[in-house]
N, C-alpha and C positions, 0 to 999 in steps of 0.2 A: 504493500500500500504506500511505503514510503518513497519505493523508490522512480516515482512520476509513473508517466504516461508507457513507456515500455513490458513494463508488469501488466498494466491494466486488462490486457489479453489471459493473463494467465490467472488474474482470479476471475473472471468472467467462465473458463473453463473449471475452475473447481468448484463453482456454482453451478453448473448444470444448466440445460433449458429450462427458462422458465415457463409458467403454464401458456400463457397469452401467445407465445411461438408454438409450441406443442401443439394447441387448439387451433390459430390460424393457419398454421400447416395442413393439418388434414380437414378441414373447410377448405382449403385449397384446392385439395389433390379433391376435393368431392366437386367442386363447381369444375376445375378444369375440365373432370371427365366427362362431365354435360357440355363445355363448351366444345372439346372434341368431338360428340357424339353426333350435339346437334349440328354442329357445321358438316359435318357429312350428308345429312341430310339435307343442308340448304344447298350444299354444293352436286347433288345427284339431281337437281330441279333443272340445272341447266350445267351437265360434265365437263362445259368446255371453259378455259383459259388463255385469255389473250394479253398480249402486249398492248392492242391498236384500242379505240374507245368504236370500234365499225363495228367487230364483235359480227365479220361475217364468216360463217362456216370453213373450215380449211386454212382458214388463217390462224388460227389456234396454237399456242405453242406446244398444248398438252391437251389430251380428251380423255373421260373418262368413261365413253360408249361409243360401242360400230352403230350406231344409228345415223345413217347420212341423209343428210335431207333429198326425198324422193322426185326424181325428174318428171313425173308420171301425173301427178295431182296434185293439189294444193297443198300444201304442208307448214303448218305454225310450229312454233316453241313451245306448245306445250304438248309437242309429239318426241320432244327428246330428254322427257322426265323418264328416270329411271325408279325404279323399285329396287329400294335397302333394306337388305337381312335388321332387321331389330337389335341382332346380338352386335351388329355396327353404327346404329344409326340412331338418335332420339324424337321421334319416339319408332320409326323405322316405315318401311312402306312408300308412298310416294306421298307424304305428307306437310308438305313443305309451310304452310302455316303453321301447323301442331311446333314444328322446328325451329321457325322461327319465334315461337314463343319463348320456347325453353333453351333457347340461345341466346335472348333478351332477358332472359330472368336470369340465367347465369352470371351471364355478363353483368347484370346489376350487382348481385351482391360478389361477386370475385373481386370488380372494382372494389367495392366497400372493405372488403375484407382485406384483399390490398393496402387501403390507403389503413386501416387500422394499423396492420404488419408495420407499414414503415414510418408512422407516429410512433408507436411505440417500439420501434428500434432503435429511433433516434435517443427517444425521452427516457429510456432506459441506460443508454450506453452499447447495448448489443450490437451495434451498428461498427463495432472496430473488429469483431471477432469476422464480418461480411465481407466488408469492402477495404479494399487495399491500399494498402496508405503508402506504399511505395514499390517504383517500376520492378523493383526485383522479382515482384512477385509473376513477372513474365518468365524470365529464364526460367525461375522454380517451378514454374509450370509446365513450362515444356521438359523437365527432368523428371518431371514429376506422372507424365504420359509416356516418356519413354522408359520409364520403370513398369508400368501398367500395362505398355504393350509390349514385352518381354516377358509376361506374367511374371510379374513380382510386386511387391507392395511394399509401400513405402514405410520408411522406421516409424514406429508408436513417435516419436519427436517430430511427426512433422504434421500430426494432428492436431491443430487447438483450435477451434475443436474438429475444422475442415484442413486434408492439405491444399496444397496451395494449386491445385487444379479445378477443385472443390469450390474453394475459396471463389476462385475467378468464374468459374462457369456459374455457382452460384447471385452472384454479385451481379454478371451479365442477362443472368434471365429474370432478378428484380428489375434490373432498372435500364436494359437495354431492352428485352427480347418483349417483355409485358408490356410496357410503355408504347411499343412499334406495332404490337397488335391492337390497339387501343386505336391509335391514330388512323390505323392504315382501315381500319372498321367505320369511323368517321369520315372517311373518303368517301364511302359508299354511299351514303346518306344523300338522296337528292334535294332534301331539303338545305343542309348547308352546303349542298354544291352551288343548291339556284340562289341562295343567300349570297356564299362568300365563292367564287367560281375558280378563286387562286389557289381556293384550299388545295381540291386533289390533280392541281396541277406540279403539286410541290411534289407530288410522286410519279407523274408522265401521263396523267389521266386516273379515270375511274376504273378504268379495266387492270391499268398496271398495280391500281393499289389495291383490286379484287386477288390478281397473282402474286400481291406482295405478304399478302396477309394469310394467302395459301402456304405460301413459303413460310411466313412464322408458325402457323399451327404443324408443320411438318418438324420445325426445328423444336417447337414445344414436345412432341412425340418422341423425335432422337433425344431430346434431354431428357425425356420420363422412363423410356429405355433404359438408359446408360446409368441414369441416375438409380433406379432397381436394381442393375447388376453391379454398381459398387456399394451398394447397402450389403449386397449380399456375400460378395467377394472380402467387403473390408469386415466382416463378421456380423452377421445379423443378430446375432445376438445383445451385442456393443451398441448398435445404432436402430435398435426396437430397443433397449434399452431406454435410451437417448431421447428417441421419440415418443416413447406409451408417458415416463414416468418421472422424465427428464434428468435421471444419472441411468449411468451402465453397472452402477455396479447394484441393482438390485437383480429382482430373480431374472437372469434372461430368459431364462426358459417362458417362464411366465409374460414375460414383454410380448416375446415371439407370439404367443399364442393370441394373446390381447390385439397385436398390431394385423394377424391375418384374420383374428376374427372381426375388424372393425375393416380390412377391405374386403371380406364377404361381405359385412353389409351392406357397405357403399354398391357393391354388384347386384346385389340384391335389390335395392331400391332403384338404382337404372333401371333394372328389369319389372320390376313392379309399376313402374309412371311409366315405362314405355308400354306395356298391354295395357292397365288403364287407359292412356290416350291412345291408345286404337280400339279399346272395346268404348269408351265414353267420352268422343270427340268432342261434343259441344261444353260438357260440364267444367271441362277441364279447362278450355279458351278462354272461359268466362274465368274460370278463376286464376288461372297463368296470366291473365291480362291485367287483372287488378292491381299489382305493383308497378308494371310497366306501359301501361296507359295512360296516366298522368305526363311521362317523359314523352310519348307520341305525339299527344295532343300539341305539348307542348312546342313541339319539331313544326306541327302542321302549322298551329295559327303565328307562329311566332318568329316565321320564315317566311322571306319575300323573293322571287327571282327576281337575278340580278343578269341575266344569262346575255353576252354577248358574244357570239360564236362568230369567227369569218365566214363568209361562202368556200374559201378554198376548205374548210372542217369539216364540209357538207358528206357525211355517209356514205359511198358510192350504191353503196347495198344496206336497204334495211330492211330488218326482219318484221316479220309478221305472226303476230300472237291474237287469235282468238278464231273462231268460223264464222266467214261472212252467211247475212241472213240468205234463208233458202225459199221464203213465203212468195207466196205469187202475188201479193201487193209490194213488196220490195224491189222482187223481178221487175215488174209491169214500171216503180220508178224507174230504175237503170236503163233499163230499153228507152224508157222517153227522156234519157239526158234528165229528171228529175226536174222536167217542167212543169209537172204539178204538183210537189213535194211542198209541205209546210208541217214548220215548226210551229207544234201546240204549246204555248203556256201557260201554265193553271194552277188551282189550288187556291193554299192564302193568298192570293193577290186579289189588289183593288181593280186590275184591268187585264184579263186574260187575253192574250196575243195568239195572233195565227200568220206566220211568218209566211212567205214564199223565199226562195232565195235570194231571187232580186231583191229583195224588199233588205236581207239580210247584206247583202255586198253594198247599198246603198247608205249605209250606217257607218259610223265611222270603221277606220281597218287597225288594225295593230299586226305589223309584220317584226316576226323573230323570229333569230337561228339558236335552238336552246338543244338540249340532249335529254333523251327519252331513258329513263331507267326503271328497266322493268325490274316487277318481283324474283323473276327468276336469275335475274345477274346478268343477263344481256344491255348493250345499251347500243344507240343509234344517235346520230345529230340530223337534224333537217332542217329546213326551212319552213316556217306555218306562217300564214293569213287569216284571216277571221275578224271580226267583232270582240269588240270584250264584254265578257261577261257580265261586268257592272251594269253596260249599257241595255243591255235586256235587261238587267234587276230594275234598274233607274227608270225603263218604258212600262213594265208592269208593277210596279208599285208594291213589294207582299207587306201585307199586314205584321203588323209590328209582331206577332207572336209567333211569325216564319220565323225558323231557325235554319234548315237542312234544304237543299234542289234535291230534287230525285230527278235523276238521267234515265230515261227509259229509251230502249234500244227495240228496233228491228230485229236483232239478233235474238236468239235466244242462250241459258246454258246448257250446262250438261244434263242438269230435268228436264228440260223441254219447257222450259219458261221464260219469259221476256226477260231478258236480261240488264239488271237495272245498276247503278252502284247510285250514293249518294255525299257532297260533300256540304260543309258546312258553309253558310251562306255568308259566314265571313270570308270568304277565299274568291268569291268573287269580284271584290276589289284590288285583287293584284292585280298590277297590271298585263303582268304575262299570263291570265288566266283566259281563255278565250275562245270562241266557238271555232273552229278552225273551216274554212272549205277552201284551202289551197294548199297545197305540199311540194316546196321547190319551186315555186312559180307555177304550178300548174294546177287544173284541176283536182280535189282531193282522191287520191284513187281507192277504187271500190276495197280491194283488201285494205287498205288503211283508214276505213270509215265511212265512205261518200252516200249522202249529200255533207256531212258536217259532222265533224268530231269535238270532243272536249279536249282540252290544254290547261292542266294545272300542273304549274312546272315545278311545283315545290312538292311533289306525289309521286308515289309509282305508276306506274302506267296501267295497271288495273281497275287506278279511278277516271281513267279518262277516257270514257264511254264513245263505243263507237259508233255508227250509224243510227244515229242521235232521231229518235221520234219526236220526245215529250217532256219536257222540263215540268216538272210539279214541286211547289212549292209546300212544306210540312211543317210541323211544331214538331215528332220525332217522327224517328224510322223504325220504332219499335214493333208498331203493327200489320208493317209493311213483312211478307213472309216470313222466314224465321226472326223478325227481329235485328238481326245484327246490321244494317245497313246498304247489304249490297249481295250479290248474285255468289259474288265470290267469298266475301264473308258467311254466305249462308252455308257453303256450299263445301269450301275449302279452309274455315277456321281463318280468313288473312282478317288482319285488326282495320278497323273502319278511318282509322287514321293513320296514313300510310306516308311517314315524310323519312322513312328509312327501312 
């Protein structure tokens, strides 16, 4: 104690872990393995990995399915979802909402659990036995791998309580390797991309921080690996020890038994909320969502596009996600160039509207080059035209106790129902929110919506309804089908606020 700061390491090792590490440890290793699980599942919605933000097929640097898109017939994005074994996936199957819940709820409390860990590393002092307080600790590490990989192990002296490879790779996945999937997770967000649009430029686009973030959960994996066979190489005894009870020198036997029967459980509860959420989809949404719905909402209303894209960004190729409508009142507009198409608007309002499209190109225009990011990880840039939004709110007037538009679609879903999503009536005053009927300077084309599509650029692309019938105005969207707000929310568990 006396003798300064050099000692400080070494009573910190004859104290043992303390509880508050012990506990956030395995909170740790319990969220990471939902965040592995479920990211598998978000990532089998769409297997492919790009450098480019075009995100067109074959340009891919990696896939994770032979499914090529088919020369023969139409073919959308949500024909290259795959189906995941359970014993890989949260909650497994092609369930790509259920996933993205419990990839969001993870993600919530890991952060928390996180920023606990390193408060109280700091406020403790534990923070000197982690992080390295001098370069040396490079050579000693690489001396300290090449003892490792010769199979041998290094002297009892060069543990306090990590050696210095330990040390370093430890130290590199607080505050290097966790911090980088954090960030590179916030790339993806179309809400602070249409906010702040420099953010995921800081990494080459959205696509390259979609494969940057791939690459950190991979390196999270090699260090969970690695890091189980030096627990078990450097004596599992010693470091179940370590970890159940925080000294080694109680019963190890007893440590041993304690530390595999607490990662049975943690296997056991994956597998327990993974068939729950496939035997009782809906229940689970509603209640996975209640922590992290508050943070959505937050993303949706509290984000504005800011999107200035050049023409030379323009997409060569964009994808197409949804089936155009097949009804022989759709048909019968497409054949007639949609010269007698009109938009109905209704509900709360004080003056219900019946558009034609002249009537709609006559109105003022709002042209932007913004980027389409879909739910499944794909994304696209184009060029759109249309109307804003406002300016319909502002000619039909809804009664002050309109909250929500409900977008009804020609199209139908996977029930055979009119397929509808709905956003909240405050998003209609963005400016980049807008009824769209041109793409590139041209006509909107029928795979991408025509007569007229929605454009809410701070959303994924699920809410932005395509081959637009009937704007209705509501107080909620509770009694509108199941309840949750949209075709796809009913249908696929995806959360009714969608700004990530």
């Amino acid at each position: 104690m006396h003798g300064g700061l050099p000692a400080f390491p070494l009573v910190l090792a004859d104290l043992g872990f303390p509880g508050w590490l012990r506990a956030t440890h395995w909170i740790n290793v319990f969220f990471i393995g939902y965040l592995l699980r479920s990211g598998v599942q978000i990532l089998a919605s769409y297997p492919r990995l790009y450098w480019n933000d075009n995100t067109k097929p074959g340009t891919e640097w990696i896939k994770f399915t032979k499914k090529d898109p088919p020369t023969d017939k139409l073919w959308t994005t949500l024909d290259q979802e795959e189906d995941v074994s359970p014993v890989l996936a949260q909650p497994g199957k092609s369930h790509l909402g259920l996933g993205r819940h419990w990839h969001f709820l993870a993600a919530l409390f890991w952060i928390l659990n996180g920023l606990v860990y390193v408060v109280l590393l700091f406020a403790s002092g534990e923070w000197r036995r982690l992080i390295p307080t001098s370069w040396s600790i490079v050579p000693d590490a690489i001396r300290t791998f090449v003892t490792y990989a010769t199979f041998h192990l290094p002297p009892a002296s060069a543990f306090n309580p990590y050696d210095p490879l330990q040390q370093l790779t430890y130290a590199a996945v607080v505050f290097i390797l966790a911090p980088f999937l954090i960030v590179t997770a916030a790339a993806q967000s179309p809400a602070l991309e249409a906010q702040f649009p420099w953010y995921p430029k800081l990494f080459g686009g959205r696509q390259r921080a979609r494969s940057l973030h791939f690459l950190g959960l991979l390196a999270f994996i090699a260090f969970t690996i690695l890091h189980t066979a030096l627990v078990l190489i450097t004596g599992p005894g010693r470091n179940f020890g370590d970890i159940i009870f925080g000294q080694h020198d109680h019963d190890q036997g007893l440590a041993v038994a304690l530390g595999i029967g607490l990662i049975a459980v943690i296997l056991a509860v994956y597998a327990l909320t993974s068939w729950t959420s496939l035997r009782w989809p809906r229940p689970l949404h509603n209640l996975l969502a209640l922590p992290i719905r508050p943070f959505l909402k937050g993303l949706t209303y509290g984000s504005r596009s800011r999107q200035e894209y050049a023409p030379a960004e323009i997409s060569p190729f964009f994808l197409v996600n949804g089936a155009p409508p097949e009804s022989a009142e759709y048909l019968n507009l497409l054949w007639r160039d949609f010269d007698s198409y009109r938009l109905e608007v209704d509900g709360l309002v004080e003056r219900p509207l019946c558009l034609s499209l002249d009537e709609l190109h006559a109105m003022p225009q709002q042209n932007q080059i913004t980027k389409h990011n879909c739910i499944q990880g794909w994304t696209g840039i184009a060029e759109w035209c249309g109307v804003p939004l406002g300016e319909i709110v502002r000619r039909c007037r809804p009664r002050a106790n309109a909250r929500y538009m409900i977008f009804w679609s020609y199209s139908h879903d996977t029930a055979g129902k009119p397929y509808y999503e709905s956003i909240d009536i405050r998003l209609a005053d963005h400016p980049q929110t807008i009824l769209a009927y041109e793409m590139n300077r041209h006509p909107l084309p029928m795979p991408h919506g025509a007569p007229l599509r929605l454009r809410v650029e701070t959303q994924l692309g699920f809410k932005m309804v395509k081959w637009i019938r009937r704007i209705e105005f509501v107080e909620s969207y509770t009694s509108i089908r199941d309840g949750q707000g949209g075709s796809r929310e009913d249908e696929k568990q995806y959360e009714q606020s969608a700004g990530i």
